[in-house]
SEPAKOL-689450 format. One line per field, with one value per residue (C-alpha): residue in one letter; x, y, z. Coordinates in steps of 0.02 Angstrom, whole numbers, plus 50000, padded with zeros to 5 digits. Layout:
<drenfis>
aa <- A  ...
east <- X  ...
north <- Y  ...
up <- Z  ...
</drenfis>
This chain:
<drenfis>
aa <- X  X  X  X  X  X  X  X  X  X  X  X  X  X  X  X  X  X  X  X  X  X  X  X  X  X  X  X  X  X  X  X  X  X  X  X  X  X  X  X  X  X  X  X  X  X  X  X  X  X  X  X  X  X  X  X  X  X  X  X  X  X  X  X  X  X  X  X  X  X  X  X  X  X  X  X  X  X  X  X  X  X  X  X  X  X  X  X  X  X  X  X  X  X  X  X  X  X  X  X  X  X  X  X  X  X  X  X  X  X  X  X  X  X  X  X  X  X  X  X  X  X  X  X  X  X  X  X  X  X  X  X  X  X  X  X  X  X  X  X  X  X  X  X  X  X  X  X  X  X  X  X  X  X  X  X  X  X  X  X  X  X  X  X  X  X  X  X  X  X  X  X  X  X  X  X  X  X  X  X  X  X
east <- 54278  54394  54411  54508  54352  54331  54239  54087  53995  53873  53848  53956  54098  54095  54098  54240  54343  54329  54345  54429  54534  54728  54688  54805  54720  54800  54670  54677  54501  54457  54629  54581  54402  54470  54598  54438  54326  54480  54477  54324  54328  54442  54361  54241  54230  54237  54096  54021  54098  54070  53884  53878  54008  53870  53789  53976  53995  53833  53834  54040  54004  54075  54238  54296  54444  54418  54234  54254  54392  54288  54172  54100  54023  53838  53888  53961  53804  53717  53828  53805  53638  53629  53610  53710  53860  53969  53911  54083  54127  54305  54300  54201  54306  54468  54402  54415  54582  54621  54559  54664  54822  54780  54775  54946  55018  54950  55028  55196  55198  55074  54957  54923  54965  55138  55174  55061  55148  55321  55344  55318  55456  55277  55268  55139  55214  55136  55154  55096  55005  54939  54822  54740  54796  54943  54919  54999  54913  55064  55212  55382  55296  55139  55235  55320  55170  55080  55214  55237  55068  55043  55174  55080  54924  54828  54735  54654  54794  54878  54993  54845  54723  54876  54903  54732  54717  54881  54788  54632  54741  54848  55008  54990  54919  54857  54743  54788  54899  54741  54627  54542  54557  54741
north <- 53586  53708  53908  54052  54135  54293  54210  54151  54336  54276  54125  54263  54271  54089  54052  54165  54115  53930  53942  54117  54181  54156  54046  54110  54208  54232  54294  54465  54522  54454  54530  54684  54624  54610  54769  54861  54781  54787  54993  55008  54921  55090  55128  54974  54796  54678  54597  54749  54740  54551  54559  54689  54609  54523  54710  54780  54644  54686  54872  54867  54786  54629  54729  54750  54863  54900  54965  55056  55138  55221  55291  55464  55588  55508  55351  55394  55490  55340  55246  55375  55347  55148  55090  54924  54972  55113  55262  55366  55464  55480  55258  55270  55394  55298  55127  55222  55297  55124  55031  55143  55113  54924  54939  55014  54864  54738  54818  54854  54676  54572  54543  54615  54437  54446  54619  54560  54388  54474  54541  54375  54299  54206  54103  54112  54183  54083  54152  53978  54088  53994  54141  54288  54420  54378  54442  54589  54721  54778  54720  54774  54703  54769  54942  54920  54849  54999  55118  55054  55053  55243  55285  55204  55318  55215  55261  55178  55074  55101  54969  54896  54907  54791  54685  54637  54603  54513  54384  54402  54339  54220  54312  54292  54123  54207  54062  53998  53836  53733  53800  53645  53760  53808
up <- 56124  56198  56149  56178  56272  56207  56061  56167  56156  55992  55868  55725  55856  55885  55696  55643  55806  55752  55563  55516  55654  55645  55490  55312  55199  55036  54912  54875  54901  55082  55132  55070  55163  55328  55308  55282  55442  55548  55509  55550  55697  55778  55926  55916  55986  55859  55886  55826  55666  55657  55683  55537  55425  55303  55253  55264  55118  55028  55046  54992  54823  54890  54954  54775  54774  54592  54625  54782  54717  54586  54715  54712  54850  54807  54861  55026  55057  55024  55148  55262  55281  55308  55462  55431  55454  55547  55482  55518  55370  55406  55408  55255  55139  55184  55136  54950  54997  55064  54886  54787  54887  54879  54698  54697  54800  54675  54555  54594  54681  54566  54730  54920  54956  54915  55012  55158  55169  55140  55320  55397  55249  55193  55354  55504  55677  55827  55978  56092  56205  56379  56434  56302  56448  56357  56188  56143  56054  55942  55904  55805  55649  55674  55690  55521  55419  55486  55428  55242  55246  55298  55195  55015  55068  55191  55330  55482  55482  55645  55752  55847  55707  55604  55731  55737  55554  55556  55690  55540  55409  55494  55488  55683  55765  55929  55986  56161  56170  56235  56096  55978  55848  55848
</drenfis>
């Protein structure tokens, strides 16, 4: 079967290339999920978020927003201190910011899923790309989501960090015109 390439690094790669990637996600919690890996991926390949995402899962209470937003300075010292994950307290403390923000968009909207989806007028945006040199890494969408986002409070949330997670959630079908999985 044919790829996009880039996914051909690890087995985790390979998995959420075929099954996850530019696929639309509409429950609350793994969009709030993938907002949250796609932060902490700043600076980062993904791969090295991917290979982590199981303890990012574990050590996140499942990425509840209604737990982590109740957390306290003991548990981000405790986070701190596991290896599993990014241990970057600036990524850490704004996944809490981030959960009480998300919060707010549920309820003002009755779900993330509605705001998320909103921008796109609820429909995927494929881009038929022929080569991944032609991807772009942000786009006039990408600019806006990240500004209503910064402007509700949330942080690690910049153009090419949204862009990403808009290919995550299937807002944006990025995979190449010749990929099986398209």
């Amino acid at each position: 079967m044919t790829g996009c390439g880039w996914e051909l690094g690890s087995e985790k790669m390979k998995k959420y290339h075929d099954e996850r990637w530019c696929k639309p996600v509409h429950d609350d919690q793994e969009l709030f999920a993938m907002l949250i890996l796609e932060g902490a991926q700043a600076g980062l390949s993904w791969s090295t978020i991917i290979e982590r995402e199981d303890n990012y899962r574990k050590v996140f209470d499942g990425f509840d927003p209604k737990i982590i937003a109740t957390y306290d300075a003991q548990k981000i010292e405790a986070l701190m201190h596991n290896p599993g994950i990014i241990r970057n307290r600036r990524k850490i403390e704004s996944t809490i910011t981030n959960a009480q923000a998300f919060l707010k968009i549920q309820e003002e909207y009755g779900s993330f899923d509605r705001y998320i989806w909103h921008f796109s007028d609820c429909k995927v945006i494929d881009h038929h790309l022929q080569r991944m040199e032609d991807t772009p890494s942000v786009s006039d969408l990408s600019i806006t989501v990240s500004k209503d986002l910064k402007k509700r409070g949330f942080r690690f949330v910049g153009p090419t960090i949204i862009y990403s997670y808009m290919q995550g959630i299937g807002i944006y079908n990025d995979h190449l015109e010749s990929c099986d999985f398209r």
